[in-house]
C-alpha positions as CSV (number, residue, x, y, z in Angstrom):
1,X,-3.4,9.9,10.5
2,X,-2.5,12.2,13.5
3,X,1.0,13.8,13.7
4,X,1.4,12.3,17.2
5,X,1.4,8.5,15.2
6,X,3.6,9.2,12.5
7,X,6.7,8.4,14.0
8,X,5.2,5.3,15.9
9,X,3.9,4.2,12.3
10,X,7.2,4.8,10.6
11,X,8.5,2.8,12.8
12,X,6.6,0.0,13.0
13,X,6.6,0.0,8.7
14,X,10.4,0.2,9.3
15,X,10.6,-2.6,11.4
16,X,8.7,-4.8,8.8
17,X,10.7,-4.1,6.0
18,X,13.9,-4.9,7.6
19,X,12.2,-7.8,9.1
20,X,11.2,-8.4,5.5
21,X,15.1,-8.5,4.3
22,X,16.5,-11.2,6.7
23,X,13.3,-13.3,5.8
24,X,14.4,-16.7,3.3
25,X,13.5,-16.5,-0.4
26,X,11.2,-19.3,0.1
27,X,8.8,-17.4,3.4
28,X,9.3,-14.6,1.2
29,X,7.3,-15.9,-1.0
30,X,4.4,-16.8,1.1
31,X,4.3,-12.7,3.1
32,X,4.4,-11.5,-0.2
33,X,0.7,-11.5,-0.7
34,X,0.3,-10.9,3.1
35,X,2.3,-7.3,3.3
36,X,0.0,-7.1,-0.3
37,X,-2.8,-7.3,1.8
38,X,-2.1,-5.2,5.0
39,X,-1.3,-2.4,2.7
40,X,-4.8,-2.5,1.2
41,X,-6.2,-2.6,4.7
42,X,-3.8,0.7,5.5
43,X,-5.3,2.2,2.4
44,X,-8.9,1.2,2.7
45,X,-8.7,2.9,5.8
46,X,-7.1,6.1,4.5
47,X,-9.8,5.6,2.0
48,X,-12.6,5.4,4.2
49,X,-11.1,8.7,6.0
50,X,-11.4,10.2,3.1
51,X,-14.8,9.3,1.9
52,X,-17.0,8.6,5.2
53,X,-20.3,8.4,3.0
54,X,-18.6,5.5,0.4
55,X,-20.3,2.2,0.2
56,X,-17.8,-0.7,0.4
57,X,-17.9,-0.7,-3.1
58,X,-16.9,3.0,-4.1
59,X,-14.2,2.3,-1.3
60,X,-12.8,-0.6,-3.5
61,X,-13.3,1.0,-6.7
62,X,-10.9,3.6,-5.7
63,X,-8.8,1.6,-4.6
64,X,-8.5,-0.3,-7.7
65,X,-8.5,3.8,-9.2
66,X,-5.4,4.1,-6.2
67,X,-3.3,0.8,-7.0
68,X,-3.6,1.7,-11.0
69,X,-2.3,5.2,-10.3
70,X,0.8,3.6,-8.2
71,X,1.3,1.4,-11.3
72,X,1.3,3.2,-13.6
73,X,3.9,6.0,-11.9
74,X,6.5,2.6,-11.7
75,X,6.0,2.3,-15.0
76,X,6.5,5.8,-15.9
77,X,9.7,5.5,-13.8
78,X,10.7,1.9,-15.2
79,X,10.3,3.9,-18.9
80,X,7.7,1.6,-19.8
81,X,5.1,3.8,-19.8
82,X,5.3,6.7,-22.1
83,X,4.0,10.1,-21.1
84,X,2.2,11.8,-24.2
């Protein structure tokens, strides 16, 4: 992403979570899987950035290889996951 967005997009990702925290338990629930979703959009894209000759495939693949990586660090931090 170009410098000149990165404030716009902090923004915007700013507005959403605060947006986010006055939303009722019960909508909550149903944006849940939709922020879920536009997150994997944000990172297919980064993806695709990345690795202009990926099929759609690889581009999932890695993001399943992404998504277990950011697991796995909460889980380190939760102390549920042990580092050998």
């Amino acid at each position: 992403m170009s410098t000149d967005f990165q404030p716009l997009s902090a923004a915007l990702y700013r507005d959403r979570v605060l947006r986010a925290r006055r939303t009722p338990p019960e909508e909550r629930i149903v944006q849940g899987p939709l922020m879920f979703d536009f997150a994997c959009a944000i990172l297919m894209a980064g993806l695709h950035s990345e690795n202009r000759n990926a099929t759609e495939n690889e581009l999932r693949q890695l993001l399943r290889q992404r998504l277990a990586l950011v697991r796995n660090l909460d889980e380190i931090r939760a102390g549920v996951l042990k580092i050998n």
